[in-house]
N, C-alpha and C positions, 0 to 999 in steps of 0.2 A: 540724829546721826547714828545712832546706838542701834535702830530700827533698818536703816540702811545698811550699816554695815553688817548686820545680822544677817541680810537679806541676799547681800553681795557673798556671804561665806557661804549661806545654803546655794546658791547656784551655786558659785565652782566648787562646792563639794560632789553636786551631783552630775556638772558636765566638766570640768574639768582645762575649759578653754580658755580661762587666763595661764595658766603652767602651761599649754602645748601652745598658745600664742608665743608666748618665753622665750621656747628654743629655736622658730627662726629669728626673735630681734635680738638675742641677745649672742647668737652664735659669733665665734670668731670670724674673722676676715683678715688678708694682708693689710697692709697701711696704703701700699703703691703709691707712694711718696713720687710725686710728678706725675703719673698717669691715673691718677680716681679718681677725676672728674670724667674718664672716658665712660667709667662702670656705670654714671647714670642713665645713660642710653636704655636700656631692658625696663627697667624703672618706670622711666618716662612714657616707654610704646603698653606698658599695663596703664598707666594713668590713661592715656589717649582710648583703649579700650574702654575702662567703666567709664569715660565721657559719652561714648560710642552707646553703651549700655543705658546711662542714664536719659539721655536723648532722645534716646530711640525708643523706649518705655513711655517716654511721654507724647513723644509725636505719634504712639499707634494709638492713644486714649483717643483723638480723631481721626485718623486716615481709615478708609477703609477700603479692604485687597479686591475690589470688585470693579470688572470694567466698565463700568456703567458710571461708576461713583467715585472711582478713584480720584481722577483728574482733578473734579470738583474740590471733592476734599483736602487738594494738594492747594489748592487757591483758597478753599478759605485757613487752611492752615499758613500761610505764606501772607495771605493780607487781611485777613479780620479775625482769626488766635489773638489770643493775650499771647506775646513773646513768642507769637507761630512764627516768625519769620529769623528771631533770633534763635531760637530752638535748631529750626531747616538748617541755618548757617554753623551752626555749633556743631552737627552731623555733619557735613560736609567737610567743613575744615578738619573736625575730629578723625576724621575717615583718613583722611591727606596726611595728618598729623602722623596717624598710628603707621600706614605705611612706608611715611621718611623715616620714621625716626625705627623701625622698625631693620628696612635698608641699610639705615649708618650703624644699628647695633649688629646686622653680621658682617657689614664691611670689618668694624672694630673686634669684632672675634674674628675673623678672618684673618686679617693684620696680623694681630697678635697670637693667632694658634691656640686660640683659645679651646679650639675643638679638639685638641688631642688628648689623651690618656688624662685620667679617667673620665672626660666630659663629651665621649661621641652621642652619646646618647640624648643628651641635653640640645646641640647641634642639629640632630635626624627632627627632636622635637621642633625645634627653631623653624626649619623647613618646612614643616606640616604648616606649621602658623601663618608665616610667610605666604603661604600656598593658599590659603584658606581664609585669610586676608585677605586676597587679591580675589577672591569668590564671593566674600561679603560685598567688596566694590563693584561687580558686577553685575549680583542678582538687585543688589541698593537701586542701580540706575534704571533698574525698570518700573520699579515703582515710582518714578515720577510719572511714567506713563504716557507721555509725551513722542510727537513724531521724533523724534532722537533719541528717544529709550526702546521703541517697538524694532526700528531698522537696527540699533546696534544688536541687540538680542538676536533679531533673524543673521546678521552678521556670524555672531558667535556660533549658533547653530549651524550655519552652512558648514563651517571652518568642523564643526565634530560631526556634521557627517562625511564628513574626509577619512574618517578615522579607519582603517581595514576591518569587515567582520562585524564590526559594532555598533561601525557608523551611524546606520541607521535607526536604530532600537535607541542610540544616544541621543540623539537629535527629537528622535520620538518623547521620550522623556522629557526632556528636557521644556519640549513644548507642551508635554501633558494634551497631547493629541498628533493631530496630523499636520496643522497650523497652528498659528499664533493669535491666539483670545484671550478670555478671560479666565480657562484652567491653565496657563503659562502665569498669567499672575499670580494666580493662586499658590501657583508650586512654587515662582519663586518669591514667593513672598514666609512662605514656610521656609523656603530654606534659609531665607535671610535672616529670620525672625528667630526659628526654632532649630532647625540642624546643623546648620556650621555655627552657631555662638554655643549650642549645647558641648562641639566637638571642641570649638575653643577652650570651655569653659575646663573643660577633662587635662587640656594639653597643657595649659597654665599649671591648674595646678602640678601636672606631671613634671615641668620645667621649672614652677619654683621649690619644688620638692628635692629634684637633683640639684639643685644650686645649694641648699640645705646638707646634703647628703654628703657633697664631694666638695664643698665649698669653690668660692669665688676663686678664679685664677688669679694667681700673681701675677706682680707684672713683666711681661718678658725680660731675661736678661742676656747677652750676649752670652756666649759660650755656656750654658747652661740646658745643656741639650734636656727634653723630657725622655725620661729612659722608664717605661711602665714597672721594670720590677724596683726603682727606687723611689717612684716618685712620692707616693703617699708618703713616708719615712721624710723626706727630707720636707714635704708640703707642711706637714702638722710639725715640722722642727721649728718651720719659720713662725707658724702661728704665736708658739710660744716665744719664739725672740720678737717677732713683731708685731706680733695679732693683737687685733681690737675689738670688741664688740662692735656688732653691727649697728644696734642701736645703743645710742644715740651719736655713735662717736663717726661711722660712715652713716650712717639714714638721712642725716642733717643736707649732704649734699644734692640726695634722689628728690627732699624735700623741697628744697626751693628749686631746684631744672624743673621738676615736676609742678610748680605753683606757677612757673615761667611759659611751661608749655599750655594749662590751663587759659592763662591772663590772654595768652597769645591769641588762641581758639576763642575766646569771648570777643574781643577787640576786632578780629578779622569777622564775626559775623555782623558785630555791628556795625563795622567799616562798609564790610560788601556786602554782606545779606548772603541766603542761598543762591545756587544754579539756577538763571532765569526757566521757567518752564516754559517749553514753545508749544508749537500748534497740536491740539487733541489729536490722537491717533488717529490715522486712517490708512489703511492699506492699501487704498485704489490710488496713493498719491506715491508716484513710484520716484521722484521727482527730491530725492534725501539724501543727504551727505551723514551720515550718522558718523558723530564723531567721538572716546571714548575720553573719560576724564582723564585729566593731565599724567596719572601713573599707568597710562599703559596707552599712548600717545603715542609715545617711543617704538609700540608692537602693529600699532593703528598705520604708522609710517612704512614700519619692514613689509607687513602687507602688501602695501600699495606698490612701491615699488619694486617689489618684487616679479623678476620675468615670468610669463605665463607657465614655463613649462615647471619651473621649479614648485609653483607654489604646494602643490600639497607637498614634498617631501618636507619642506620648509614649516608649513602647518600643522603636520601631524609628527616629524621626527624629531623637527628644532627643540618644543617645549619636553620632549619626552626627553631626550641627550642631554640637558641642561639641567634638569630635575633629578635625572642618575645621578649625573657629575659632582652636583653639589651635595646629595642623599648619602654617596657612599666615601664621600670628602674623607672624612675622619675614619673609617675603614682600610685605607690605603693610604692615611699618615698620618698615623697618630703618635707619631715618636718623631726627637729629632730638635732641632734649632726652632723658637718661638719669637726672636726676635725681628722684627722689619729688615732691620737692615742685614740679615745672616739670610734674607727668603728675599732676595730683588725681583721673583720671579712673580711672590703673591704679588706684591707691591705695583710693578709692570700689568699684572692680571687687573687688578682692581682700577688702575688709572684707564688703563683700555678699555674697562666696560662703563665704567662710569663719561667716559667720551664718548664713545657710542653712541649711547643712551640719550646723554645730552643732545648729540646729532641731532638724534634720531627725535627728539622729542620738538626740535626746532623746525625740525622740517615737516612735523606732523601738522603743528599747530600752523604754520603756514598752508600746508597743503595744496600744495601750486598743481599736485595730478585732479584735484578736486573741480567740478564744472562749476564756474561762473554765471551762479544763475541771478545774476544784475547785470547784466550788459549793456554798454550803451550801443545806441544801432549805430551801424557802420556812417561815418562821416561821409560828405560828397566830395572832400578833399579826395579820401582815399579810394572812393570807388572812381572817380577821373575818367569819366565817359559820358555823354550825350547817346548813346545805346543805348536804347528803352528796352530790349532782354537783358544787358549786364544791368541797368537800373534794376531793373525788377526781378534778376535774379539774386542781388542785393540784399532786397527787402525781404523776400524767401527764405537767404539763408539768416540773416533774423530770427524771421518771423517764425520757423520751422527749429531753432536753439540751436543749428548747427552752429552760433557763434558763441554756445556756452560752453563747446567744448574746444574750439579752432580758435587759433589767435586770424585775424589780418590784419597785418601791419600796424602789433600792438592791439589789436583791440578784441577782445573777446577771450575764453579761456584757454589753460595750458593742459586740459586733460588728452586730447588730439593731436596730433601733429599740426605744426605752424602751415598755415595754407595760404602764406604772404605769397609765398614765390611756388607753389602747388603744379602750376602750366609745362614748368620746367620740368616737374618728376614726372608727369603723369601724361598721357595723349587722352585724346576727345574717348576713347572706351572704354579707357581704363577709370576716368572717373564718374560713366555712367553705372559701370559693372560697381563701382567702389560706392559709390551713393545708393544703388538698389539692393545689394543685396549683405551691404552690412559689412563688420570685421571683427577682432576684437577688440570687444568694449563700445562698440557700434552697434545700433540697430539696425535692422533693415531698412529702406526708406521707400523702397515699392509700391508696399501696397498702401503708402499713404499721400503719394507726391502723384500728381498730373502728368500724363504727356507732357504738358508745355508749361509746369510749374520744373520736371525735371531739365529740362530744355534751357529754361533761364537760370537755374543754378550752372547747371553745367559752364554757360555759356558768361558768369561771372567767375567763375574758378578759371577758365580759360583764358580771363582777360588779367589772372596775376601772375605776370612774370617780371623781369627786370626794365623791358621797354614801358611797364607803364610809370606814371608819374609817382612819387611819392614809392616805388617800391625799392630805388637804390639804398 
């Protein structure tokens, strides 16, 4: 023991890191008596991080960033790894983890005005994270490298080269050429790997540095406006009427939320496992619904329905006005009332986006603008004719997927217009013109349909109107 402890004095004589560890566990904090169990939130989205961190160090000991090999190595890491497949799910969930719980810690400083005087800075950091977060989850989804990882990427990249001026050089980068291979993997597998966890890694400490610096916010109080030239004077008054050390007297609750959010992340990969992986890349299959994971579902949705004319304003200005807004937050009020119910306007703000969202995220994951590529062929109930052209122009529009994106009468998808009762809108050229030469969101069908394969579709669209059977 004597040898030890000998051992233990010469280190921190010469670094010094049990005393500077000290001064964040043991710094003061308010008590926030009814509100402390909010403060473990920040806590929790670090733990969800070094799960992020640990996971991911051991799932690149086999994956490797190569298009040739990736794929591969994502299978046998998923089905024949020791604990490759609870590992995958640990990242996943962890991923999901850090972004909820990340979400609810600036709703909860939002709430509470946690951003104002002296903590904008803490906040502007928040946002980077947030931001940069949400870039780990998207360079992540391509290294599974799967038909749903290649088309969500070329997704993203259309969407920046929208961008004015830049567009293009962004998009270029991005893909580390001119298409999509295996220097897009590569790049982004650097940036998942090594440049935004490097920048996290900066920002953390920069964030728990301030939190150190300027200490934990108390907890709102009604009529207790922050006023910057008093605040610090009256913050460190309360410290000493009610401050506690951080450890062990608050630490104890970050401790078990944080053991909770762990238990949680294990259980759900064993429960579910990782994200199935689908079909190997290939670019000749244009035939993809790329869909993004569940936190940005919600943005996957706004897209979609979005009217054609709006979309880049929507594309390129939305995420830009929304990143100000919330970047210069605490710039333009940092003083002032902290409490919920004295700000009904934050309160209103936060209940409306977070509805949205939810919308938004419902209608994603349904995706009813999305083509219907299982269709069953059209029934003989419903085609209701002894006409061997409307039979067989039937089978055509089957057989050619016009029914994976057209409904008739219930049957086929919702990406199209319904073409149950079609006859009614449309005369005999207007949907030869509409079938050849395309619309939007429509191919052309010209130069791939017959004389008389166009003939017998036509001449089944013509036979839906309200006189036929099964169309009341």
């Amino acid at each position: 023991m004597k040898v030890i402890k000998n051992l233990a004095n010469w280190f921190e004589d010469r670094t010094g890191l049990v005393a500077a560890m000290q001064i964040p566990a043991t710094h003061p904090v308010p008590k926030n008596k009814g509100w402390s169990w909010y403060y473990v939130l920040g806590s929790a989205t670090l733990v969800s991080f070094l799960i992020q961190v640990f996971t991911g160090t051991l799932l690149s000991l086999s994956y490797i960033p190569s298009s040739s090999q990736a794929y591969q190595t994502l299978q046998f890491i998923t089905h024949d790894a020791f604990f490759g497949r609870i590992l995958r799910g640990m990242h996943f969930f962890g991923a999901s983890a850090m972004i909820l719980l990340m979400g609810l810690h600036m709703i909860r400083t939002f709430l509470m005005a946690s951003y104002k005087y002296p903590r904008e800075v803490s906040w502007m950091s928040g946002v980077f994270l947030l931001f940069l977060t949400i870039g780990m989850g998207f360079t992540g989804q391509l290294l599974r490298w799967d038909q749903n990882a290649i088309w969500s990427v070329v997704v993203g990249v259309e969407q920046a080269a929208r961008v004015p001026l830049i567009g293009k050089s962004l998009a270029h980068f991005m893909l580390g050429g001119d298409v999509l291979g295996g220097a897009t993997l590569s790049r982004f597998y650097s940036m998942h790997v090594f440049f935004l966890p490097g920048i996290i890694y900066g920002l953390i400490g920069l964030h728990l540095f301030l939190v150190v610096r300027n200490g934990i916010s108390d907890r709102p109080r009604r009529g207790n406006p922050v006023d910057p030239a008093t605040y610090r004077e009256e913050y460190h008054s309360l410290l000493k009427k009610e401050g506690e050390p951080f450890w062990p007297n608050a630490a104890w609750k970050d401790v078990v939320f944080g053991s909770i959010v762990v238990l949680s992340i294990v259980a759900l990969a064993i429960a579910f496992g990782p994200p199935e992986i689908g079909l190997p890349p290939d670019p000749t299959l244009i035939h993809a619904q790329p869909r993004p994971d569940w936190y940005l579902l919600w943005y996957y949705a706004v897209l979609s329905l979005l009217p054609h004319a709006s979309e880049t304003f929507v594309i390129v200005l939305g995420p830009v006005i929304f990143a100000v807004l919330i970047f210069i937050l605490p710039l333009i009020s940092n003083r002032g009332e902290r409490h919920p119910a004295r700000r009904p306007w934050a309160v209103a703000t936060v209940l409306a986006t977070v509805a949205l969202i939810a919308s938004f995220t419902v209608a994603g994951y349904y995706a009813n603008w999305s083509p219907d590529f299982n269709p069953k062929p059209i029934p003989a109930s419903v085609i209701a004719s002894q006409d061997p052209k409307i039979i067989g122009g039937a089978h055509l529009f089957f057989a050619k997927a016009c029914i994976n994106c057209h409904q008739i009468s219930g049957n086929g998808g919702k990406r199209g217009p319904d073409l149950s009762l079609v006859a009614e809108r449309l005369n005999h050229d207007e949907l030869v013109i509409r079938i050849v030469n395309g619309g939007y969101n429509m191919p052309p069908f010209g130069p791939t349909l017959k004389p008389q394969d166009l003939s017998d579709i036509v001449s089944f669209l013509e036979s839906r109107k309200r006189n036929t059977p099964n169309q009341e």
